[in-house]
N, C-alpha and C positions, 0 to 999 in steps of 0.2 A: 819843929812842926811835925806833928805824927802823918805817916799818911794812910789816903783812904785804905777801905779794905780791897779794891783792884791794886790797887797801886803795893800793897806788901803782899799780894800773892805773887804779883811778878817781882817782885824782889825775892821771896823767897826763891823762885826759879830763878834766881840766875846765881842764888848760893849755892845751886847744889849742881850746873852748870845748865846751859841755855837749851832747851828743846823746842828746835823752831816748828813743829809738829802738832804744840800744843797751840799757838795761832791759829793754826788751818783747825784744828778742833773745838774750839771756845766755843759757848753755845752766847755767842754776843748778845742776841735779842733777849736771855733770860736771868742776865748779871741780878737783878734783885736789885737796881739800883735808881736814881736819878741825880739831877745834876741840883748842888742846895738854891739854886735862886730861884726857883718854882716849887712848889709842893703837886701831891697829884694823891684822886682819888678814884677806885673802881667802881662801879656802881651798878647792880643788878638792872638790867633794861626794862625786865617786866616785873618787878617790884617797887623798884627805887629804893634800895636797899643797899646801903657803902658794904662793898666786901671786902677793900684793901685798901688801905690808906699808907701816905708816905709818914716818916716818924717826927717830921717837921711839920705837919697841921699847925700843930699851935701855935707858932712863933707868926705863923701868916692868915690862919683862920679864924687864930682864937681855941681852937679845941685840938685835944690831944687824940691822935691818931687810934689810939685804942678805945677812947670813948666813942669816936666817931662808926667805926666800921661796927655793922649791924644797925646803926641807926637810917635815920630816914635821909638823905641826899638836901631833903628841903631846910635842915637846917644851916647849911651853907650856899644855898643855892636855890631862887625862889620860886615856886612849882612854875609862873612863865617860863622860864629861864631852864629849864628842865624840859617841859613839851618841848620846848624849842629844839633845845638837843636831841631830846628822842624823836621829836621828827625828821630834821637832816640824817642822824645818822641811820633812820632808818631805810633812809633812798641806797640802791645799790651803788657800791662805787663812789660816793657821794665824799667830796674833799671835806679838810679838818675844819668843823664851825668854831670861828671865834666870838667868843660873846665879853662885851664890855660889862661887867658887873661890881656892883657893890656890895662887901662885905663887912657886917658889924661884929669888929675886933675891940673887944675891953670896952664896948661903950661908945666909938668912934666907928665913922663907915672910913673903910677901905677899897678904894678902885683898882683892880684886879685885871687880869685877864684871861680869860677862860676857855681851852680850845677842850675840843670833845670830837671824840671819833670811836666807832666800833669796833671794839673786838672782841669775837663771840657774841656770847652770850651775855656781857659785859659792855656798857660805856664808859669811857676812859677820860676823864675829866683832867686838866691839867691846869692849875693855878699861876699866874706870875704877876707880878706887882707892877704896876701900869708906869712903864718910863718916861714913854710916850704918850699926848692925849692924841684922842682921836681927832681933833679937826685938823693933825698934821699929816691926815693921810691924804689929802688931796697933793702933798709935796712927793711923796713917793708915785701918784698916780705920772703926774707931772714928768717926774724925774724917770721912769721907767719907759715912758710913751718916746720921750725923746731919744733913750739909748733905743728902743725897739726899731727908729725910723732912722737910726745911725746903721743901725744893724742889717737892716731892709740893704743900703748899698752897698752891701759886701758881694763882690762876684765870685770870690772862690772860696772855700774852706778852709782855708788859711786864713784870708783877712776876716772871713766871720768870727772863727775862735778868736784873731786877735782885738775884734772890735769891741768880745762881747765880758774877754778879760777887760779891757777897757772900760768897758762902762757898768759892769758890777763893781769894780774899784770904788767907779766914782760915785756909785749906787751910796757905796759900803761904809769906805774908809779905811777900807784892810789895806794891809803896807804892802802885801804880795797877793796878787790873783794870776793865776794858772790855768789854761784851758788843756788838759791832760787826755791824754786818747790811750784805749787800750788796746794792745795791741793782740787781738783777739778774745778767745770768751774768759779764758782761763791766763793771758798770755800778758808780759810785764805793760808800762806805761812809759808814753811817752809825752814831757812837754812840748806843746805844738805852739802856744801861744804865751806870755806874758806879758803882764803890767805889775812892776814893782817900784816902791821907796829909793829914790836916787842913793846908792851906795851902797847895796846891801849884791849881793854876787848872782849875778844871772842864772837861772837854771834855764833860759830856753834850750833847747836842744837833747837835754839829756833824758835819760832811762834811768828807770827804777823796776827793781825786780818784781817781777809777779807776788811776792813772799811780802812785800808791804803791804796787799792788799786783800787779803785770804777769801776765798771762794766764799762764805757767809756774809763776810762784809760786802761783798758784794752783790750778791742778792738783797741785801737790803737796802744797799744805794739804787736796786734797778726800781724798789716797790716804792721809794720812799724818794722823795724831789730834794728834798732837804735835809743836812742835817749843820746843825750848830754843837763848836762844844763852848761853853762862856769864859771855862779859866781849864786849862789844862792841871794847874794845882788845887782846884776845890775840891775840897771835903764830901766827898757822895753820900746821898741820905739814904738808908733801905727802907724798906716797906715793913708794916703789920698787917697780917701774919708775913713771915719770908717766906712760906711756902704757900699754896692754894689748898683749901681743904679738896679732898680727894684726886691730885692727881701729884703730889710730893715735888712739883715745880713752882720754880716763880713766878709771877706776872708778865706774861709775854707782852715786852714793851717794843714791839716792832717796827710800830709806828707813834712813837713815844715820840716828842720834840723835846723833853728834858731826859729822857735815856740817857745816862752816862754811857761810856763807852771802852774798851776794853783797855786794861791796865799797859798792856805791850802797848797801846799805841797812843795814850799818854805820851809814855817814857819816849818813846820814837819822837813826838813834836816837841819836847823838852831837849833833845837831842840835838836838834835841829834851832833852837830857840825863841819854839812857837810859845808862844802862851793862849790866843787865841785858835780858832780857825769854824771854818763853815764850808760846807759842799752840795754844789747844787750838782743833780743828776742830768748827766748827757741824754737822751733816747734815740735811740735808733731800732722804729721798726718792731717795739717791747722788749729792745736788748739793751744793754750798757757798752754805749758807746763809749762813752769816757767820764769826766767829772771838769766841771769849773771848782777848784779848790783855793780858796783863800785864806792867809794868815795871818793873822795880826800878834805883834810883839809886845801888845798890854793884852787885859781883858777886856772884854766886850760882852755887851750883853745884850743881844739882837732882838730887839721886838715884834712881833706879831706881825704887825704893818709892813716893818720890814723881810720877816722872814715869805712874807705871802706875797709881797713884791716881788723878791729874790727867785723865788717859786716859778711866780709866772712870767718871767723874765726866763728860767729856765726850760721854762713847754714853751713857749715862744722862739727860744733859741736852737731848741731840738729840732723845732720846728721850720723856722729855715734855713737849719744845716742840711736840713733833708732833703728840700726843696736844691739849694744849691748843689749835692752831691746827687739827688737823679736829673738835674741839667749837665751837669758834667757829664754824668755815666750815658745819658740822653747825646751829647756831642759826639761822644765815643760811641755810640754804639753807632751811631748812624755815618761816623768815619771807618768802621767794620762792616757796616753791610753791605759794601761795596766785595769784600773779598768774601762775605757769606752769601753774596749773592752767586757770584762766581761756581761755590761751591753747591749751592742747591739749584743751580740749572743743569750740574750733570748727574744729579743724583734720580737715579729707578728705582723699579723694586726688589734689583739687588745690591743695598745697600752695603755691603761687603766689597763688593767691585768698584762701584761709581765712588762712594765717598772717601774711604783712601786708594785712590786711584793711582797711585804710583808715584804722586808727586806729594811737596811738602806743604799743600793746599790748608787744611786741616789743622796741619802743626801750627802753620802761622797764624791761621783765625788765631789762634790764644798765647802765639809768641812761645810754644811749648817748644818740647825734644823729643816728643813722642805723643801718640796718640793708639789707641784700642778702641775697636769697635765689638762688643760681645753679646750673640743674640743666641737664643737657645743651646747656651754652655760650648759653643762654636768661639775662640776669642779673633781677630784679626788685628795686627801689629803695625804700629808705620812707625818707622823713625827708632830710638833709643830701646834695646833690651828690657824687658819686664818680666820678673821672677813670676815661673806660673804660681806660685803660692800666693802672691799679691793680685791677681789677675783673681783666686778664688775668694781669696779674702771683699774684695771690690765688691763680685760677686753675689756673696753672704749680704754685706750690707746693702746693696741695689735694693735686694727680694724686698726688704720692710717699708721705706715710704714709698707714696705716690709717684707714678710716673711725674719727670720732668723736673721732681726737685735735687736741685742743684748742696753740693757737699765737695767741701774742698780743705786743705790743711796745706802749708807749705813747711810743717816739720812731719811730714808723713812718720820718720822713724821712731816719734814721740807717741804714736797713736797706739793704744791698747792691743788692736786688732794686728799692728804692722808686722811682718812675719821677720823672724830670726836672719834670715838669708838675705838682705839688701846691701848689694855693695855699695863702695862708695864712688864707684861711679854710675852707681843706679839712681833709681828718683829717688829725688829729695820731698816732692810736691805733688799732687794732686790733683785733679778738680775733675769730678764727676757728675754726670746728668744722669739719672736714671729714666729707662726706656721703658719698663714694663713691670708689674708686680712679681716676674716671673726671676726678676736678678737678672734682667738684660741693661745696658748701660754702652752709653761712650765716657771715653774719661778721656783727659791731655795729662800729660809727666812734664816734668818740670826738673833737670839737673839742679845740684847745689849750685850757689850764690853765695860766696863768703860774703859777710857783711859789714864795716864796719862799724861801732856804734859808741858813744861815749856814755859810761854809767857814770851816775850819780854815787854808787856805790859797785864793790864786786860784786858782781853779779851770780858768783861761787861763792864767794864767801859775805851773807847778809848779814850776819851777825857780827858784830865786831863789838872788842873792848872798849866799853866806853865808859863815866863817872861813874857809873854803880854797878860796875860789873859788865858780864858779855850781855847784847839790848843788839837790837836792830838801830843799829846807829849810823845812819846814812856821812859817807866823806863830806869835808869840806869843800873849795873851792879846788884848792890847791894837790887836791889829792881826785881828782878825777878820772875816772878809770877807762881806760882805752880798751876796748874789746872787739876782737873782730870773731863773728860770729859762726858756725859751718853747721853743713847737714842741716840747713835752713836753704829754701828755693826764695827767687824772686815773688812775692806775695801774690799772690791771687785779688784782682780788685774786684769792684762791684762790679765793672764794666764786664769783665774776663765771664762773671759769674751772670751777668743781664744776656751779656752774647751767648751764653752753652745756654741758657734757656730760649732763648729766640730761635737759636737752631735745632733745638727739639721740640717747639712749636712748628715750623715750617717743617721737617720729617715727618710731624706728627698728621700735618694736611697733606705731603705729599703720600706718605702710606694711604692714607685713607684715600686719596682720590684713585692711587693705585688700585688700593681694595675695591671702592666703586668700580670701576673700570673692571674689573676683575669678576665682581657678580655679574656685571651688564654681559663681560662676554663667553661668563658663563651660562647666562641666558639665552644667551643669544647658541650657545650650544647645546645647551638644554634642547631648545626648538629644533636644532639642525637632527639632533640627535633621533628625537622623536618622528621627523621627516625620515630619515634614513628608515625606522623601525616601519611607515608607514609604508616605506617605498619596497622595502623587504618584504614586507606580507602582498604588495602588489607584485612585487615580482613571484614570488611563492606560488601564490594563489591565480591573478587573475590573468598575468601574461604567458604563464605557464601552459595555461588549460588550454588556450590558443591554437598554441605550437602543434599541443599533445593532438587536438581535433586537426590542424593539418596533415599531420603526421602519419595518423589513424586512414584519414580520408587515400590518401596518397598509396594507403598502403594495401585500403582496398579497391580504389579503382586496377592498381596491380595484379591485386588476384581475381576480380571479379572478369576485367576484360582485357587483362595482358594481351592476349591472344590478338586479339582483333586489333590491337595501335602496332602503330606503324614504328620502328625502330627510333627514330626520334624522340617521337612522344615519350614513349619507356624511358630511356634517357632522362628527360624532363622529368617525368613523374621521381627516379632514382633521385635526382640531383634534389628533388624536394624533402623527399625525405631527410636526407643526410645533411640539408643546410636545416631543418626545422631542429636536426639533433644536435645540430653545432650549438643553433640558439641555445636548448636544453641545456649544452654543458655551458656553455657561456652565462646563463642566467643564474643556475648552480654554483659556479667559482667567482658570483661575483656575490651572491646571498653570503656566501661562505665569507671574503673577503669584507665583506659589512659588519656582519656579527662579528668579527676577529676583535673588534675595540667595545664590542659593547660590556661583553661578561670581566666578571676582576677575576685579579689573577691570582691561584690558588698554589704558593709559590715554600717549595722546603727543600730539604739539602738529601738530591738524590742521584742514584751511582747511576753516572752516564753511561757505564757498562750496558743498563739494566736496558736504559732508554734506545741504545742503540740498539739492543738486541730484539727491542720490538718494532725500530723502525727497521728492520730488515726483515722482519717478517711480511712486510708488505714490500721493500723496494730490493731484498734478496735474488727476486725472481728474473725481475727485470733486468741487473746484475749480471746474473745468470747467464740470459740468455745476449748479454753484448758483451759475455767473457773477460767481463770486469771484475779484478780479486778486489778484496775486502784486507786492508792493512789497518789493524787496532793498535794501539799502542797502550801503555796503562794509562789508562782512565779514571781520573779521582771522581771526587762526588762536586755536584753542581750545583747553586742555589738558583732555582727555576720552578717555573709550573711544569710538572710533569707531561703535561697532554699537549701543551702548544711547543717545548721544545722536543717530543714525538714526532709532530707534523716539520716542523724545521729538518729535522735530520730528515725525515722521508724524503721533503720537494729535494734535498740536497743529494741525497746519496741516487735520484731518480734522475735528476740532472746529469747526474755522473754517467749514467748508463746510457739516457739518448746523446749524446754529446762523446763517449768513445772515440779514441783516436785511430786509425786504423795501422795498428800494430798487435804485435802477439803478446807484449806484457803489458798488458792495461788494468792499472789498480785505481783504488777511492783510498785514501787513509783519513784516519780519524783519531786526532791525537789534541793535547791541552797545552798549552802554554803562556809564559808571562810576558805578555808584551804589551808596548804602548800605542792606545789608539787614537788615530790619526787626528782627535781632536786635542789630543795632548792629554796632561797629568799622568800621573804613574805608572809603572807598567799594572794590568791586569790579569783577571783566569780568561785565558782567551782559546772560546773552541775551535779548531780548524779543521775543513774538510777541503783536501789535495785531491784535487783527478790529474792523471795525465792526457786527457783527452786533447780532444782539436783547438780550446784557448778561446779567447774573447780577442777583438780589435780593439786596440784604445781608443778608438773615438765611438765604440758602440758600448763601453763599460756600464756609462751613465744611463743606457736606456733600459739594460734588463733588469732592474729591478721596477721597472715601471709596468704599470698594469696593462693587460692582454698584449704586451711588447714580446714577440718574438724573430729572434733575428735569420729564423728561417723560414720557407714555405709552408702553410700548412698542411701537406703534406711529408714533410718532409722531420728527420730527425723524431719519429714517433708521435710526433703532432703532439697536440698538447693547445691549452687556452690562453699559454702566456701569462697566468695568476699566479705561478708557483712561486718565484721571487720577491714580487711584491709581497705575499702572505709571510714569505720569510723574513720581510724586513719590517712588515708591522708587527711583528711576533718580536721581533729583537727590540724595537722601540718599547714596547709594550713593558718590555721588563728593564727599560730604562739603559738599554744596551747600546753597544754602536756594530753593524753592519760594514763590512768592505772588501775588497775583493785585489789580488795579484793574478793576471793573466797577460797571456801572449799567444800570438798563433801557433799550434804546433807544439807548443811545451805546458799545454794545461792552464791549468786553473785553481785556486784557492781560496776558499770563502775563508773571513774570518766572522766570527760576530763575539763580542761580552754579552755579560745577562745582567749587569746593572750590581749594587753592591747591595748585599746580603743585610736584611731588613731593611732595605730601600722601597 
């Protein structure tokens, strides 16, 4: 028996030896082929004009395929029978019409069967000779209703797959039915479910390599519910023309139901000692979950009826595997939101702190070894080492989709993107949630999981010698391959992937209420703020002018009738004035002290040399005259606003001077250093100003920086408003600094303060 022309180009390839390379490449939907027990014809949609016909027309039409294309459609096909078809296929989306028709062949009518569906600009007509009459479709209706409400009382995805192998069996008649899952999008298969022929060798359990079922084949299983082949050794018919005028390809049979199918995988069911088979599509979600695959060891030749039973039998079973795996994932997740609840009752708005908080909270929501939290190119770490190059890489892919969607892999070191450097006791795994279009993201890691697994074949070596040479020719029974897996994690399930999205739903309301809360008491400082500006111009302006008129008055009743009052009086009148000028200064250092937070700060990197040297233009004097020396030390440069760290050093180096200890060497120094403050993290540029003056009490430390606090007379130690420190410690705040102080009686004093980090 000669064979097709698929069938001797894979023969030719494995003369010259196997390249399994060229599988993943076959351009499957455009072989030029079909299967001989249907013929098929293309047909211009807006003409009705045959453009391709197969080369068997005649033996089932009646006319030879080259007489046919260019002619009118209506001579095999009766113009009903035509709208009909261009009206279904012209609905979008619209499934394959079958039409019951009769054709007169040599004189005799012939009952036919007719499916039509769009493609392009092209309807796609497809002929088969009627095996079946129609009034036996009520027996599939029958028959299908009843597996449907078998199927309905499956509770887990296990007994669905195995129920639904079961009753396409019994649908069918196939000796072997398979409910086969894939284990990922690109990743090998596993049987999950069977019903087979008493005696023939079980394959539940096992794996078959990814390389059985090539990326193209499988896109075409995700678009297409069905596909039949009738004899694995039939004779394939081609098409006139083999090519399409103007574009040098063949007739895209996509969705072809007589589409032959590709020569390698033929020889693979031949291999195996299929002679039949048919695959109905899994869905999940518009992806390929898996395949129901059946096999039959005669041929078969599946009817319309049938194959449209089978069909929706298949969206029905998609349909409540779905149903039963988000009940499950639904069980699961609401058995986790006990420990995500846990975790988003301590979470704030510093999500860095709260959410890995020190504990292994986190890691276990997902059963992980590790967890990252990474917000504006900041990463934070819990649990297992993560190479920063994979922390960038994460990063890279966050920026592109949508906040919130979920991406996970458990061969991470298989991914295009996964960098050079992962050890092997780094992650194996993944699963990411992205946080923001910006490439912010939390992810969990996942150590390896060796695995073990039984193939169907080696899973290294898929090709094997078989009758004609090296073929993908899956083992026997007896030769069944034990493989144990590595640099593969515990899988990722839906549940793992429903929970990272639930908890960046819930971060995504907590941020936001944060935010609200954040505008409101921004507002609410807004208003404060404005108060203060109002209160400033009241102080300025109208409590001022007051003073100034008692002051005035005070000052003329003194010269106008000093003379005449009596010693007392004068007194009085004296003590008025000078409490009205106290006001003055007091209303001054506290305008002063207001505005301190209003203006921003105009902040660069300058020589504290420079800075001291003009705050001692003004506190030199004073210095001066409480024969206080001045000790500098080298002095780098500072990142500050020049003008407010001026006034810092003045109130400081002015302190130094009323404050004096009463000895003969009394200095101020003014020097830099790295230390750490008192709030912790690392050390800093920390300024320091040392007096050896008379020292702070420690129980009075906490009040001098507090406003109009002064721990002595007002008269006494050069008087003064008691403002100067506080202005120094909102001047240190201001630039995000920290303020603090070492003193004792007798042995001085020493400010420190930071100025916050450079572009802070």
């Amino acid at each position: 028996m000669s064979l097709p022309e698929p069938e001797r180009e894979a023969e030719a390839a494995a003369a010259i030896g196997f390249d399994l390379s060229e599988c993943v490449r076959e351009p499957i939907h455009r072989l030029g082929m079909i299967q001989s027990h249907g013929t098929l014809l293309a047909v211009e949609a807006d003409t009705g004009t045959v453009d391709t016909a197969a080369l068997n027309t005649l033996s089932l039409l009646g006319i030879a395929a080259e007489e046919l294309v260019g002619g009118p459609i209506t001579r095999v096909l009766s113009p009903e029978h035509w709208a009909e078809a261009l009206q279904v296929c012209a609905q979008h989306d619209a499934a394959g019409l079958v039409l019951p028709v009769s054709v007169d062949v040599a004189g005799a009518p012939r009952m036919l069967d007719v499916t039509a569906h769009r493609q392009g600009p092209l309807v796609v007509l497809e002929y088969e000779s009627r095996a079946v009459a129609a009034p036996h479709f009520p027996h599939f209706y029958q028959a299908v209703r009843r597996a449907l409400t078998r199927l309905r009382s499956s509770t887990t995805a296990v007994e669905c797959c195995q129920a639904a192998a079961r009753e396409i069996r019994a649908l069918t008649g196939f000796d072997r039915v398979v409910a086969y899952r894939f284990d990922g999008e690109n990743g090998p298969g596993e049987v999950v479910a069977e019903d087979v022929t008493e005696g023939r060798e079980p394959w539940l359990g096992l794996w078959f390599p990814a390389s059985d079922i090539p990326p193209q084949a499988r896109r075409l299983y995700r678009d297409n519910w069905i596909r039949v082949i009738a004899d694995v050794d039939d004779t394939s018919v081609g098409l006139h023309p083999p090519l399409r005028a103007g574009s040098d390809l063949p007739l895209d049979l996509s969705n072809s139901v007589l589409r032959t199918v590709s020569g390698f995988h033929l020889e693979y069911l031949r291999n195996i000692d299929v002679k039949s088979s048919m695959s109905v599509s899994v869905l999940r979600e518009g992806e390929l979950w898996g395949l129901i695959a059946c096999h039959g060891y005669a041929a078969v030749t599946i009817p319309p009826e049938m194959r449209a039973a089978c069909e929706f039998f298949g969206v029905a079973f998609s349909l409540q595997l779905a149903v039963i795996e988000e009940r499950e994932q639904a069980e699961a997740l609401t058995a986790s939101r006990e420990r995500l609840g846990r975790i988003i009752s301590r979470v704030t708005s510093e999500l860095e702190d709260s959410l890995l908080a020190g504990d292994d909270a986190l890691r276990d929501l997902l059963h992980a070894d590790g967890a990252v939290l990474c917000r504006g190119g900041h990463s934070t770490i819990s649990g297992m080492s993560v190479p920063p190059a994979l922390l960038e890489a994460l990063r890279v892919r966050a920026a592109g989709p949508a906040p919130g969607t979920v991406w996970s892999t458990d061969r991470l070191s298989e991914e295009p993107d996964a960098p050079d450097d992962l050890a092997e006791d780094g992650p194996a795994g993944v699963l990411m949630v992205t946080l923001s279009g910006s490439g912010d993201y939390l992810a969990w890691f996942r150590e390896a999981r060796p695995t073990a697994c039984q193939w169907a074949t080696d899973p290294s070596r898929p090709v094997q010698v078989g009758p004609r040479g090296e073929r993908l020719t899956p083992r026997g029974s007896g030769a069944v391959f034990r493989a144990v897996v590595h640099g593969q994690c515990l899988p990722w399930t839906p549940t793992d992937r429903a929970t990272a999205q639930e908890l960046w739903r819930t971060l995504t309301g907590v941020v936001l209420r944060h935010e609200a809360e954040l505008a409101a008491l921004n507002e609410r400082l807004r208003i404060s703020n404005s108060d203060l500006d109002s209160f400033a111009h009241v102080v300025a302006h109208d409590l001022k002018e007051p003073l100034r008129g008692i002051s005035n008055a005070a000052t003329f009743v003194l010269e106008d009738a000093g003379a005449e009052l009596d010693a007392t009086t004068v007194r009085r009148m004296h003590t008025m004035r000078r409490l009205a000028g106290r006001m003055d200064d007091l209303l001054d250092s506290l305008l002063h002290f207001a505005r301190l937070g209003r203006g921003g700060l105009h902040r660069t990197r300058v020589p504290l040399d420079r800075v001291l040297d003009s705050a001692l233009d003004v506190a030199g004097e004073r210095l001066a005259e409480a024969h206080v020396r001045v000790v500098r030390h080298d002095l780098p440069e500072v990142y500050a606003d020049e003008n407010r760290l001026y006034e810092v050093l003045v109130n400081l180096l002015v302190n130094a001077a009323k404050y004096a200890s009463d000895r003969d060497d009394r200095t101020v120094e003014v020097l830099v250093a790295m230390l750490r403050p008192p709030a912790g993290g690392p050390p800093q540029q920390t300024v320091v100003v040392r007096d050896n003056g008379i020292g702070i009490p420690a129980d009075q430390q906490r009040e001098v920086f507090e406003l109009f606090r002064r721990l002595h007379g007002q008269g006494e130690r050069g008087g003064g408003t008691g403002v100067g420190l506080a202005i120094v410690r909102r001047i240190v705040e201001r630039h995000g600094g920290e303020l603090w102080l070492d003193s004792a009686p007798g042995r001085g004093t020493a400010f420190f303060f930071t100025l916050g980090q450079e572009g802070g």
